[in-house]
Backbone as a printed PyTorch tensor [residue, N CA C, xyz], in Angstrom:
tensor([[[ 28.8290,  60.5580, -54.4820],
         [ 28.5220,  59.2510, -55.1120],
         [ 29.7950,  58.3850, -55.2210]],

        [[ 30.7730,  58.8160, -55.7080],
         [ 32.2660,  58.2480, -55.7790],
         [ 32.3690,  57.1590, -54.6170]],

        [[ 31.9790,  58.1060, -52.8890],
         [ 32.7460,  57.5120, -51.6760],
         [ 31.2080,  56.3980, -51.9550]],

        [[ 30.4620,  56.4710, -52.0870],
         [ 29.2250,  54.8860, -51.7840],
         [ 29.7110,  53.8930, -53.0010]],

        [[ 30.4610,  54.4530, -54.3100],
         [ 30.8620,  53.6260, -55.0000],
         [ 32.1610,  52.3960, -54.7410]],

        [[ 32.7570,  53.3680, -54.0850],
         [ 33.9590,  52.5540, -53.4340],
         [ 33.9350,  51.8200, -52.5990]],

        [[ 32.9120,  52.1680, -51.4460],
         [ 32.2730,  51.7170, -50.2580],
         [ 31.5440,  50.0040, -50.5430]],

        [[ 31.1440,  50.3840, -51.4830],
         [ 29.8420,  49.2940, -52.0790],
         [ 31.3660,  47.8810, -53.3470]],

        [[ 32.1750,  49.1110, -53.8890],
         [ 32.8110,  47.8590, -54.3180],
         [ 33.8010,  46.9790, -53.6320]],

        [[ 34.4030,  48.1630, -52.4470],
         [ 35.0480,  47.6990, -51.3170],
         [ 34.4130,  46.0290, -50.5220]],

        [[ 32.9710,  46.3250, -50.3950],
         [ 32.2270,  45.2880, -49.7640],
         [ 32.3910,  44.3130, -50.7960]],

        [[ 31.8600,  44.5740, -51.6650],
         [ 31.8770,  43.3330, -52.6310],
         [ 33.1020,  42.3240, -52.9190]],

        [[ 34.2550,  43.5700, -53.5300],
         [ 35.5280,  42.9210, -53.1190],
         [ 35.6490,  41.6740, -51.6500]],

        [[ 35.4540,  42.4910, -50.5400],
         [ 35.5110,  41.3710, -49.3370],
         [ 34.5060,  40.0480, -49.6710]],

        [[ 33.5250,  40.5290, -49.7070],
         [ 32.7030,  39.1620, -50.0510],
         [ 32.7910,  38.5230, -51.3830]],

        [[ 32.9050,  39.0300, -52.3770],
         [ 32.8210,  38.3100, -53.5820],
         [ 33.6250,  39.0430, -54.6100]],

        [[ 34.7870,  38.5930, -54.9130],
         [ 36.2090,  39.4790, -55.9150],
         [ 35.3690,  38.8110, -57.0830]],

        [[ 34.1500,  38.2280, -57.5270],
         [ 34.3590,  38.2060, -58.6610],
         [ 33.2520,  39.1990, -59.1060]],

        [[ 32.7850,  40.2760, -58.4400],
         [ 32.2210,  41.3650, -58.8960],
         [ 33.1580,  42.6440, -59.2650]],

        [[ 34.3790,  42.5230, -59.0250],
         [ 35.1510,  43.2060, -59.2450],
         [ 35.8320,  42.6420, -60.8750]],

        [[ 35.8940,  41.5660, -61.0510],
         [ 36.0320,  41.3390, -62.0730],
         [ 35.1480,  42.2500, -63.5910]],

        [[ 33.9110,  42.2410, -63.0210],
         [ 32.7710,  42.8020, -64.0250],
         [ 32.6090,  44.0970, -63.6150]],

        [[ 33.5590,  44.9350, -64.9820],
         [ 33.9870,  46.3050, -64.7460],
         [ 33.5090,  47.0280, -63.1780]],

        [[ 32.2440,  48.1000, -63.7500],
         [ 31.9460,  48.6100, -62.3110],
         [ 29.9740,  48.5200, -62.1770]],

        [[ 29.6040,  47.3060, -61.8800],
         [ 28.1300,  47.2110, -62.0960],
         [ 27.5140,  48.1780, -61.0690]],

        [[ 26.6270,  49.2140, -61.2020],
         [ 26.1190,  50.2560, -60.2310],
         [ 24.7640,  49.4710, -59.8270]],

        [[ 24.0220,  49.1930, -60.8680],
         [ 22.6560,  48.7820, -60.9780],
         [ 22.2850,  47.5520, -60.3030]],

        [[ 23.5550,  46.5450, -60.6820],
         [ 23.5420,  45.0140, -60.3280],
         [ 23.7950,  44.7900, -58.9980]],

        [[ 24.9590,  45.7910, -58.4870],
         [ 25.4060,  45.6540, -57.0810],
         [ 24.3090,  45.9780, -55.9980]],

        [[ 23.4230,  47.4210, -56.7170],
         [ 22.2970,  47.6020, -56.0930],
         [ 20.9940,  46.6430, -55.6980]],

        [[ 20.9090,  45.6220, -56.9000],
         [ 20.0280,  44.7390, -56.6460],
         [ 20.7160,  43.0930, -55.7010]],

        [[ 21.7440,  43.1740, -55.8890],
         [ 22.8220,  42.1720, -55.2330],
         [ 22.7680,  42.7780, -53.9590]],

        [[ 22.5560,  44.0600, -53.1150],
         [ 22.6840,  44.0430, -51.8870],
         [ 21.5490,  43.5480, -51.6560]]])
């Protein structure tokens, strides 16, 4: 789970740093893909 967590904030980071801002959303990012 760790490596899809990183994977998934990695992406986000590239596309949008301000999800990285908001600690570590599991649930939100899931519905955001």
């Amino acid at each position: 789970m760790p490596v899809t967590k990183v994977t998934l904030k990695k992406e986000l980071t590239t596309r949008e740093p301000v999800h990285l801002r908001r600690t570590v959303p599991t649930q939100e990012d899931l519905k955001l893909s």
